[in-house]
N, C-alpha and C positions, 0 to 999 in steps of 0.2 A: 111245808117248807121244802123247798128245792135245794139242789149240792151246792147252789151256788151264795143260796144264805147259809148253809151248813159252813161253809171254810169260811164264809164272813164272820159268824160267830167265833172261827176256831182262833184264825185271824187277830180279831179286835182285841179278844182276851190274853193273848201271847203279848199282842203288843203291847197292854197294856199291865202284862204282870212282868213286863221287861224280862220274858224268858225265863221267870219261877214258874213251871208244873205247877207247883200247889197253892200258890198265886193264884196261876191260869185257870185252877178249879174254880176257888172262889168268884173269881170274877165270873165266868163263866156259867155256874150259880144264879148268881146276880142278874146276871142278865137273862137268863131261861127262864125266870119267874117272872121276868115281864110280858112273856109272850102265855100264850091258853096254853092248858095240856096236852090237847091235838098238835101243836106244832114241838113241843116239847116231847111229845114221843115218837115225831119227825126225826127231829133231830137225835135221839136214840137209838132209831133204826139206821141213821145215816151213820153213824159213828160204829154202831154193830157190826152192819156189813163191811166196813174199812176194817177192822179189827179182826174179823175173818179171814177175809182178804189178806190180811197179811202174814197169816200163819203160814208161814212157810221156810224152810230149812234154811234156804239162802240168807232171808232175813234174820233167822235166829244164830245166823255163824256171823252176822257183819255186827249183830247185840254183842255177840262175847267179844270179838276183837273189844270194841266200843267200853265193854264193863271191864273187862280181865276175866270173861265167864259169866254163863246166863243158864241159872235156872230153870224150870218151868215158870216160878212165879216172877221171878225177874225179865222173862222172855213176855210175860202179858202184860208186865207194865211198861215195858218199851214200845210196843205196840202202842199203847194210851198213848206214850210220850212221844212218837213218833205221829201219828193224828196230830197231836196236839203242835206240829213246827207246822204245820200247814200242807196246803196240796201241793206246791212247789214239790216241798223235799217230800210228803209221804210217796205221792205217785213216780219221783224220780228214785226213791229207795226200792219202788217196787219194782222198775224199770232195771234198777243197775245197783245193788245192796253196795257195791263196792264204791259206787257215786256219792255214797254218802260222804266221803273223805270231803269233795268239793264242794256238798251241797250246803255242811255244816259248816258255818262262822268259827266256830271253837267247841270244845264237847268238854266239861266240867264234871266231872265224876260224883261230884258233889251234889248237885243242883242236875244236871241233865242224865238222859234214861230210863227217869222214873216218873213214870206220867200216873201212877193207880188212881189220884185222885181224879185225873177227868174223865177216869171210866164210872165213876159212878155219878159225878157230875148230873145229868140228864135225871136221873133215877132221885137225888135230891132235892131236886128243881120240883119232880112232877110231885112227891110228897108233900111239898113244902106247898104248892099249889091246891089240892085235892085233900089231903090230910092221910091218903091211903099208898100203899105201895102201888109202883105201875104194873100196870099187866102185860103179859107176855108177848114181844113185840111182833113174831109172826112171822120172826124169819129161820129160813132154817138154819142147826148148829152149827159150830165150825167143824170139820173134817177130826175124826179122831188122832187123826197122826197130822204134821206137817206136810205141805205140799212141795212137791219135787224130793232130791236126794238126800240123803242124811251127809250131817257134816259131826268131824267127829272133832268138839272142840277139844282135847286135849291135848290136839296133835300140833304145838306153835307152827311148825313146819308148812303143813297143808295149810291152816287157816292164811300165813304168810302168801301162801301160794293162789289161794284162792282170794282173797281181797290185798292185795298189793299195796295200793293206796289208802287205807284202811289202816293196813297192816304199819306202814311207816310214818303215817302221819300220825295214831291215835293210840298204838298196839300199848302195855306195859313196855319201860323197860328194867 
């Protein structure tokens, strides 16, 4: 599987769970069991290395604006759910965290940010084909710390300062 049937998959299933995450699992799901498990843990490896990729400070200060505050485990499932809007916005969030103000249509606190379910997505697909858990896909870990500068989310002030557009279109008030 190439990146480019990668975001097709990520794609089709956004489209077709009309922007429910846990929708977009299922579908998602559904359609990884029709492909072999070679390509199903293609698509694993593509979705891992994005998700590495994006551990990064900048990113986890544009999730708390986005939430009202982000966890560790809140910052991994944004990640998923951030994958999961497509190459469009993931690659432009990685480009410009603060771009997400314009990349996002609308942000629902309810229903968006929380993608956990398409991170395992691939991993129940390949189960569900084989009968066994997948094996380890070969890539290396992500970074023990986030990439680039710490951001100190409790500071309304900086995060204001630091995602502007973020800040006034999305912040709590």
């Amino acid at each position: 599987m190439d990146e480019t049937e990668f975001w097709e998959l990520i794609d089709s299933s956004r489209e077709g769970a009309e922007g429910d995450p846990e929708e977009q699992a299922d579908l998602l799901v559904e359609r990884l069991v029709q492909l072999d498990p070679d390509s199903v843990l293609d698509f694993a490896r593509h979705f891992e290395a994005r998700y590495n990729r994006a551990y990064r400070w900048d990113l986890w200060g544009a999730a708390a604006v986005l939430l009202g505050g982000a966890s560790d485990d809140a910052f991994d499932y944004f990640r998923c759910w951030l994958i999961g809007q497509g190459r469009e916005v993931f690659e432009g969030a990685l480009h410009d965290p603060d771009g997400l103000a314009e990349l996002l249509d609308d942000f629902d606190e309810e229903i968006d940010g929380d993608g956990e379910e398409l991170g395992y997505a691939a991993d129940e697909a390949y189960e569900q084909l084989t009968g066994v858990v997948a094996p380890d896909l070969g890539l290396p870990p992500q970074p023990t710390e986030p990439l680039g500068s710490p951001v100190d989310f409790e500071d309304d002030e900086a995060l204001a300062a630091r995602y502007p557009e973020l800040w006034d279109r999305f912040a709590p008030r």
